[in-house]
Residue, then its C-alpha position, 0 to 999 in steps of 0.5 A: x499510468x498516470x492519474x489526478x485531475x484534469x487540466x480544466x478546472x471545470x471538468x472536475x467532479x467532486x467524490x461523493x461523501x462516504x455513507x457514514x463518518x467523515x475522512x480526516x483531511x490532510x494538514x492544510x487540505x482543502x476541504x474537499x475531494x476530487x474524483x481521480x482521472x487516468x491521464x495517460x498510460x502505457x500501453x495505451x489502449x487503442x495499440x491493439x495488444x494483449x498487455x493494452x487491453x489487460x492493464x485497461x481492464x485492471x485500470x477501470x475496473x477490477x472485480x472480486x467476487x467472494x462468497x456471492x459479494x462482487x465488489x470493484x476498485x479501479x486502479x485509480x482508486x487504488x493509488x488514491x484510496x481518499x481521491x484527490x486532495x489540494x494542499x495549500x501552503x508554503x512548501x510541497x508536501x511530502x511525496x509519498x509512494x506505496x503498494x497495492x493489489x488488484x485481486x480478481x481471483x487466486x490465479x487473476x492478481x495485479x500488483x502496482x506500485x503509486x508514486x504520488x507528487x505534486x504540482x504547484x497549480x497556475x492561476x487559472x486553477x488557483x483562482x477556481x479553488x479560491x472562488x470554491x472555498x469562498x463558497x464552502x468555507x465560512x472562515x475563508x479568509x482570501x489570500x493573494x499569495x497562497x500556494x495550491x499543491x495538486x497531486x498526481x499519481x504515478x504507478x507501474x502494474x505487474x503480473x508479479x509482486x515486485x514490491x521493492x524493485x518496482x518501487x525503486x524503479x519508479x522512485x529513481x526514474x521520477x527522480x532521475x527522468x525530474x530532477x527534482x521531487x517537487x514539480x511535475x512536468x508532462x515532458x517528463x512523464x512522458x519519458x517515463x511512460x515510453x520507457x520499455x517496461x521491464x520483463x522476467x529475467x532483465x537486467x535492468x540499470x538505472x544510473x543515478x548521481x553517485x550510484x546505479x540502481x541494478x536489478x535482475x528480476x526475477x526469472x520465474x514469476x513465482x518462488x520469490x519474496x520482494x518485500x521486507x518483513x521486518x517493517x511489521x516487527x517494528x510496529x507490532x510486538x511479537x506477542x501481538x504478531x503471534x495473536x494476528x499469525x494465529x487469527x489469520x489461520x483460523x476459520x473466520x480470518x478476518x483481520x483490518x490493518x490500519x495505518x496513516x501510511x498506506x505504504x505499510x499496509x501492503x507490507x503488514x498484509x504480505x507479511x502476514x500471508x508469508x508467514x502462513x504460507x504453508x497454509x496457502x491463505x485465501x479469502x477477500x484481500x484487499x491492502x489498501x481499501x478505498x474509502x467508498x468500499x471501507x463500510x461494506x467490505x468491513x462487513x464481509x461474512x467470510x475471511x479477510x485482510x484488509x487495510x485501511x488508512x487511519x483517516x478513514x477509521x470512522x466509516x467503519x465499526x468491525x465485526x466482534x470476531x474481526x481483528x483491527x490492528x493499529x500499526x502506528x500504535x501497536x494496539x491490536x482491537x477485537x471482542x473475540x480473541x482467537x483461540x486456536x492455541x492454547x496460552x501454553x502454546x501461545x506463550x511457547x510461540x512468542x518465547x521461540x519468536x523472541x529466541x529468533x529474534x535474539x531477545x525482545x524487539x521494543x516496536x519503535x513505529x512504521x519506519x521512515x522509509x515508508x513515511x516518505x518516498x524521498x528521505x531529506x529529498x533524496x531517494x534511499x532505495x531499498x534493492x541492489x546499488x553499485x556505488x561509484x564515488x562516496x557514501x551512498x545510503x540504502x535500506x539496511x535490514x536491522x542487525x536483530x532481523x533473521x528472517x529464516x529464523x523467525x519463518x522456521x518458527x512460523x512454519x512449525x506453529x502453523x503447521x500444527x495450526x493447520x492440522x488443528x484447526x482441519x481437525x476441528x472443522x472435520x469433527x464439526x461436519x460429523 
């Protein structure tokens, strides 16, 4: 699918402000947001098959109804969780991808993966944003020879969470079908959406400059982990990874990741249900809120993880039991620390976490790789590579990562946790 705005100026539709607060525009935006549109897709709808009507249904509207609240986020909104934003200045911004989820249910979940770039606007376009911000902008000084960036979403929908290979998929595609990162052209979208998608169990081979993308996917749609977990220990220390593990298998659960990179929200949020998978987590998920729904689903009763952008951490104020995790700053905010361990079990979890981990990690920040699509422009993928002359970079996990260590320690903890917190709950009934 791709969504932006659309060719005629004049048919685009300002965003409603939020309720409360104000969003945080990206260096050299102007100062105004665009609703987002669905451009094209495949399958289209009108080829009368079961995928067309699924994926439009996910596109336009996709409901969750938890505890009496329905709530719907669009596909579109997904991949643009601020909607659209026009940059002025001399360089392309940077493209930027990341991971979302469409929840209607436990058993009814959409996972999609956006690739935001940009197109340099043509002068009719040019000239519709400069009479705007001569009408919005008091400072507006009029510029001749300013350069307007438009941005366009590309994304792929899945039944199955294939974070890594259909991020690589659709990164290496756009830079292969392209050419290059910094323009945006119909022809090559088109290549791309006509492109058969892949299935369970294809071979799929993507070939590159120097190397080729290689993936098998997966046999089953389910057993499977396609995502890296050590992103969060490098923003979170272990005694604030234990406080959010220990919260997410309480009764109330409700935790709001926040980040100016919304590619980390996904990977905190999956992170986090990985490693209480023995308690099967169920509540409201929501990775990557937009901005519309940041205030109300904030304001849910029952369990959640949410995610949302740092730009929009003014529309909210969190319930005092909620935990609200800056990821970029490794600071974790609430007025009502869990406390389903005890400091003795507490500290016995973080020395056994260290222990994994072969001693303390300093949280260093999101990684780059999820800063930026193309890394010094060029993509660094984090699958399967064939390497056919030089040196080819990819995403390495670090040397201090064992991930079998540190989840033979996180189903111990949570087991108990479960136990005593059904425990707790059975003594509460009686």
């Amino acid at each position: 699918m791709v969504c932006g705005v659309g060719r005629e100026p004049s048919q685009w539709v300002k965003a409603p402000p939020p309720i409360q607060g104000k969003i945080q525009h990206m260096k050299g935006a102007v100062g105004q947001f665009w609703l987002p549109e669905i451009l094209g897709s495949s399958p289209r709808l009108e080829q009368d098959n079961e995928i067309a009507r699924s994926l439009h249904a996910a596109m336009r509207v996709s409901a969750a109804a938890f505890a009496g609240f329905v709530w719907s986020l669009t596909c579109k909104q997904a991949c643009f969780p601020h909607d659209v934003e026009i940059c002025t200045g001399r360089s392309q911004p940077h493209c930027v991808h990341h991971s979302f989820v469409l929840q209607q249910d436990s058993s009814h979940t959409l996972y999609g993966i956006a690739l935001r770039v940009w197109s340099r606007a043509d002068e009719k376009r040019a000239e519709t944003i400069r009479d705007l911000r001569k009408r919005t902008e008091t400072d507006y000084f009029e510029s001749t020879d300013e350069t307007y960036w438009i941005p366009y979403c590309l994304s792929f929908l899945s039944r199955y969470p294939l974070y890594n290979l259909l991020g690589d998929y659709l990164r290496g595609m756009w830079i292969h079908w392209n050419k290059a990162t910094n323009l945006f052209h119909a022809e090559e979208v088109s290549r791309i959406l006509s492109f058969p998608a892949p299935r369970l169990n294809d071979l799929v081979r993507i070939d590159m400059k120097d190397y080729a993308l290689c993936y098998q996917f997966p046999s089953s749609p389910t057993g499977f982990q396609n995502f890296s977990m050590w992103p969060l220990f490098m923003c979170l220390s272990i005694p604030n990874i234990v406080g959010v593990v220990e919260a997410a298998v309480s009764p109330t659960r409700r935790i709001v990741f926040t980040s100016h990179y919304p590619a980390m929200l996904t990977i905190a949020a999956e992170t986090v249900r990985f490693c209480v998978r023995v308690y099967e987590w169920s509540g409201l998920y929501v990775p990557v809120v937009h901005s519309r729904h940041v205030k109300e689903l904030v304001q849910e009763p029952g369990p959640y993880i949410l995610g949302v952008t740092a730009e929009c951490r003014t529309l909210f104020t969190a319930p005092a039991d909620a935990l609200v995790i800056d990821l970029d700053r490794n600071f974790v905010l609430t007025s009502s620390p869990p406390t389903a361990l005890t400091p003795r079990q507490r500290t016995k979890m973080i020395n056994r976490l260290t222990q994994a981990l072969s001693g303390e990690i300093a949280p260093s920040g999101v990684p780059q790789h999820l800063r930026s699509a193309y890394g010094g422009g060029k993509l660094i993928p984090a699958g399967q590579i064939i390497v056919m002359r030089g040196e080819v970079e990819s995403i390495q996990d670090p040397d201090w990562w064992n991930q079998d260590a540190v989840m033979s320690v996180m189903d111990h903890v949570c087991e108990k946790l479960v136990r005593l917190v059904e425990h707790d709950m059975l003594l509460t009934r009686h």
